[in-house]
LOFI-600047 format. One line per field, with one value per residue (C-alpha): x, y, z; residue number from 1. Coordinates in nm, 4 decimals. Example, Ala and Ser with C-alpha at 12.3 -4.5 7.8 and 13.67 -1.06 7.14 Angstrom:
BEGIN
xx <- 1.2300, 1.3670
yy <- -0.4500, -0.1060
zz <- 0.7800, 0.7140
n <- 1, 2
***
This chain:
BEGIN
xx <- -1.2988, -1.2040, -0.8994, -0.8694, -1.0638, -1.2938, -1.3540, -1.7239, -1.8920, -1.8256, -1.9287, -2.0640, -1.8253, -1.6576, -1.3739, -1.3293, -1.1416, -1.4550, -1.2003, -1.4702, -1.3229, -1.4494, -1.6864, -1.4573, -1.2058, -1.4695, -1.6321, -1.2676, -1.1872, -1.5004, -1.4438, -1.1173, -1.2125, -1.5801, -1.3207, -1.0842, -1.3827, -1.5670, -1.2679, -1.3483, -1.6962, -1.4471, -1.5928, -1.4120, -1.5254, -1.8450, -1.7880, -1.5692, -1.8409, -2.0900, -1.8270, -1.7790, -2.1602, -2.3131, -2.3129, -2.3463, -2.6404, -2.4943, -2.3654, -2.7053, -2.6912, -2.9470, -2.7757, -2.4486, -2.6360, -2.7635, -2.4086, -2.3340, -2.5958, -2.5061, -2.1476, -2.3139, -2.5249, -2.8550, -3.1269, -3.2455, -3.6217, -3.6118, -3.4291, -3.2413, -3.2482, -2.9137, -2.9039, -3.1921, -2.9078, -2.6363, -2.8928, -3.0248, -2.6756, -2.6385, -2.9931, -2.8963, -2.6048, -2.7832, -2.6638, -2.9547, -2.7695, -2.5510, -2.8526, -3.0263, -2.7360, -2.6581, -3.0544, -3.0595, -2.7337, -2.9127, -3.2304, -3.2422, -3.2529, -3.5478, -3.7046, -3.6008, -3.9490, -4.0056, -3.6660, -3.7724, -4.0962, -3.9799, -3.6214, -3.8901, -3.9815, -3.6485, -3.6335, -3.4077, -3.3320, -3.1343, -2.9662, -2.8104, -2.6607, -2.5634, -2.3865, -2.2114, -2.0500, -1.9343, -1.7897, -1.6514, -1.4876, -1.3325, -1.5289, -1.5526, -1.9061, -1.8750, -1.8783, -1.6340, -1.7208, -1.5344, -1.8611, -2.0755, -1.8159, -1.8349, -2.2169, -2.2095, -1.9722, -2.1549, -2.4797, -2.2633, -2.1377, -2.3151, -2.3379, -2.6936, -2.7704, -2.9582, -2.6609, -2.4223, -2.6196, -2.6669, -2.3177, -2.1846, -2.4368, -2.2298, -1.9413, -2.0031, -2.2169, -1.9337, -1.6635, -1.8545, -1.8719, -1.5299, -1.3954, -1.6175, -1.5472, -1.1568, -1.1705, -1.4361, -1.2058, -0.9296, -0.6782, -0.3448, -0.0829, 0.3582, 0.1949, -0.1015, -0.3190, -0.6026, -0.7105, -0.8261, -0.5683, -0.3079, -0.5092, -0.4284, -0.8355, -0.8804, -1.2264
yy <- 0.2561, 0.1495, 0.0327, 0.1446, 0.4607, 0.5771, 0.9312, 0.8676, 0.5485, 0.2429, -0.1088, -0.3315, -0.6319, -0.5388, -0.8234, -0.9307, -0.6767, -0.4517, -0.2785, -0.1422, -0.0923, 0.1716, 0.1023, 0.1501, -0.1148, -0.3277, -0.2853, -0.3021, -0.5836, -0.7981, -0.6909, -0.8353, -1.1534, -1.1628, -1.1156, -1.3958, -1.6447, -1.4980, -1.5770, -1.9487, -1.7898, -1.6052, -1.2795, -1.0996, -0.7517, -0.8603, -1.0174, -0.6862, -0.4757, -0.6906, -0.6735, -0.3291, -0.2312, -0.4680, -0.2661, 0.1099, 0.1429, 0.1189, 0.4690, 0.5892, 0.8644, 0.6381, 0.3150, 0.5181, 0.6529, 0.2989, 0.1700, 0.4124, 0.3574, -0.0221, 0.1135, 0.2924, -0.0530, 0.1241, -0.0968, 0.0303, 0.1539, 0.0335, -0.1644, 0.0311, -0.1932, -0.1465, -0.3856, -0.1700, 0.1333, -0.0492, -0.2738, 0.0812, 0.2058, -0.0972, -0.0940, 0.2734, 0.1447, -0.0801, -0.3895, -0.5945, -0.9286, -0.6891, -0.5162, -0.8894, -1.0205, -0.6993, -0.6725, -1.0362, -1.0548, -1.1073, -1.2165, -1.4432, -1.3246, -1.1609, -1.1690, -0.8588, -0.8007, -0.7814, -0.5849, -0.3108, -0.2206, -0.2236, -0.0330, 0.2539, 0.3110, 0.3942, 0.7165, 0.9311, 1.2323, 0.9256, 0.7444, 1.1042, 1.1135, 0.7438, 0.8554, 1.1608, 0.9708, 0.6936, 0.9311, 1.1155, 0.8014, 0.7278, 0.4401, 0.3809, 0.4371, 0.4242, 0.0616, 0.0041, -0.1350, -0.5008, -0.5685, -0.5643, -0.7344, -1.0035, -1.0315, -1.0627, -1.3437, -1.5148, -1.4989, -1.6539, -1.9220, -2.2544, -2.1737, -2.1641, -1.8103, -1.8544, -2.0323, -1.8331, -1.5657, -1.8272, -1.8851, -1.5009, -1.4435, -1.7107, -1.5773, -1.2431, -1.4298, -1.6030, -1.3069, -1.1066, -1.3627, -1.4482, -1.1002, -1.0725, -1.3507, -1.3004, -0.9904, -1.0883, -1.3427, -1.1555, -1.1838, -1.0172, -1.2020, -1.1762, -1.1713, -0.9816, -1.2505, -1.3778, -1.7774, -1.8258, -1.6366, -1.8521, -2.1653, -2.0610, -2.0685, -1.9852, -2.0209
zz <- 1.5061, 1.1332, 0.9168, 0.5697, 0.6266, 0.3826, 0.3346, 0.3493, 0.4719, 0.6523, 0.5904, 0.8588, 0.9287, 1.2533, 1.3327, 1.6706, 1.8050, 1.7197, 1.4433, 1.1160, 0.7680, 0.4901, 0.2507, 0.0002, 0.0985, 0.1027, -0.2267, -0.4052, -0.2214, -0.3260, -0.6709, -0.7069, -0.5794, -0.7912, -1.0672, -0.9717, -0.9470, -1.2874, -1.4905, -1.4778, -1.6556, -1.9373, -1.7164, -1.4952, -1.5644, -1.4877, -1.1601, -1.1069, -1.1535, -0.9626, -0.6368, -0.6971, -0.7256, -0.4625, -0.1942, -0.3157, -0.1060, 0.2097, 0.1107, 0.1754, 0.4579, 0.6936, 0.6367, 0.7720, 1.0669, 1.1179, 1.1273, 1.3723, 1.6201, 1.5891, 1.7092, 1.9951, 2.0540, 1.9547, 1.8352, 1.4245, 1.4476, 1.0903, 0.8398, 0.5619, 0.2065, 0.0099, -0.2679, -0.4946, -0.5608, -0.7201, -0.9430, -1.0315, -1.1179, -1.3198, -1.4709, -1.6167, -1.7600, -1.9749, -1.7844, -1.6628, -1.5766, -1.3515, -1.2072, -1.1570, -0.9491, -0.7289, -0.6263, -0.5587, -0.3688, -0.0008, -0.1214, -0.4044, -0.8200, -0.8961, -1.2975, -1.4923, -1.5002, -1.1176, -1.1069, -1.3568, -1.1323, -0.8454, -0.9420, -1.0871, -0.6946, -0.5890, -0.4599, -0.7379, -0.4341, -0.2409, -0.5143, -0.5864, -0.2583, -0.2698, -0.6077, -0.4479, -0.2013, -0.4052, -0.6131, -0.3230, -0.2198, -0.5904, -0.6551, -1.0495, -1.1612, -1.5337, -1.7358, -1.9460, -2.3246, -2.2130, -1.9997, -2.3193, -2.5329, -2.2199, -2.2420, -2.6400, -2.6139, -2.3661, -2.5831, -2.8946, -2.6093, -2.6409, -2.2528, -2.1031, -1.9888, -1.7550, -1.5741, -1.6638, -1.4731, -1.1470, -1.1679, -1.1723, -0.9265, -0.6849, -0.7438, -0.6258, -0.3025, -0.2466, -0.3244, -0.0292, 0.2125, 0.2307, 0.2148, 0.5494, 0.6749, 0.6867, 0.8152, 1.1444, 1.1767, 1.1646, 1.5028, 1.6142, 1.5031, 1.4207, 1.0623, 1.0366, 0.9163, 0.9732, 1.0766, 0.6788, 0.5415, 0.7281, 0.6035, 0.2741, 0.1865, -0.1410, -0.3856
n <- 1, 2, 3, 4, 5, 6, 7, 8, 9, 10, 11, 12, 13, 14, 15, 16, 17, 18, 19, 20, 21, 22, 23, 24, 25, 26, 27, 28, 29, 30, 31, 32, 33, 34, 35, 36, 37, 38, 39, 40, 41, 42, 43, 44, 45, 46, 47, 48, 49, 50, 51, 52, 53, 54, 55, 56, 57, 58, 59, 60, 61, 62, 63, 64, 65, 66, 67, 68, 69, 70, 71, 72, 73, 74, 75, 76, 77, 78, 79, 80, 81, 82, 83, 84, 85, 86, 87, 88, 89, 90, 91, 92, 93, 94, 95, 96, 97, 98, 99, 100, 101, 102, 103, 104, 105, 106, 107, 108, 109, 110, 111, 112, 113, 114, 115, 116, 117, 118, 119, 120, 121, 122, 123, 124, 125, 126, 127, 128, 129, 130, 131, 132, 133, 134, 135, 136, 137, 138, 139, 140, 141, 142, 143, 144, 145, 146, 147, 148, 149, 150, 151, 152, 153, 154, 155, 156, 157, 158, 159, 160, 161, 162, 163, 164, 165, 166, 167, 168, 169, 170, 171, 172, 173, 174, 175, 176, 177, 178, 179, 180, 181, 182, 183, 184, 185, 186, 187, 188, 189, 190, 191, 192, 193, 194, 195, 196, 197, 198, 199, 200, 201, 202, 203
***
């Protein structure tokens, strides 16, 4: 059922063979494009830690089980939000331009405002567990000082913040789309590759 196990969760981009990946693969592989793109913004840890953080909450033990009744073609009773536990991680970690772009990463940037109250409703007993397993899975939960020494800069920079933020925020909308969208569109070939990656496509 998956390529590039993870020891704990999967992520929900099945190609077209069906094939699922881990969460994990996922999460590194979205960082190191966010990165890629963010270094045109004189950012890349930030667009690292975006990739990395975006999707934390699909560690949650009910998003899981709602992966796995879409496997078993089982409609959800519910919906299962994500983005809320990686802004949170970020939040605590005194990064509120990260925390910004990983809530908004589906549905639009909120205002820091808006984010604070409605990151005070997350339920602590679940974030735990979303923490456990990312840790289980060796995903790097701890910012390093570069990320502040990027923000700092930027605020010296005679570059607007505001779009600064719009534009990290694309890159790490487009970083996860086209990590999906390779690997749905991935197909058996001599190579291995899929359609884009024999294209070359590359933003």
């Amino acid at each position: 059922m998956t390529n590039h196990d993870s020891t704990v969760g999967l992520c929900p981009h099945p190609n077209a063979s069906g094939d699922w990946h881990g969460l994990a693969h996922h999460l590194q592989k979205v960082a190191a494009r966010s990165r890629t793109l963010a270094e045109k913004l004189a950012t890349p840890q930030m667009g690292y830690y975006a990739g990395l953080w975006h999707d934390l909450g699909k560690y949650n033990p009910d998003f899981q089980a709602y992966l796995q009744g879409c496997a078993k073609h089982q409609r959800a009773n519910k919906s299962v939000p994500h983005a809320k536990y990686g802004a949170l991680l970020a939040y605590t970690k005194n990064s509120s331009p990260l925390a910004v772009i990983i809530y908004g990463h589906h549905s639009g940037l909120p205002c820091v405002n808006e984010l604070k109250n409605r990151l005070a409703k997350v339920d602590r007993s679940t974030y735990a567990q979303i923490e456990a397993a990312a840790k289980a899975d060796e995903i790097d939960l701890a910012l390093p000082e570069t990320v502040q020494q990027e923000l700092a800069a930027i605020a010296k920079h005679s570059l607007d913040c505001k779009l600064w933020l719009r534009l990290l925020f694309s890159c790490l909308v487009d970083a996860d789309y086209l990590v999906a969208i390779v690997l749905c569109l991935r197909q058996a070939s001599p190579t291995g590759r899929s359609r884009i990656e024999t294209v070359r496509l590359n933003r």
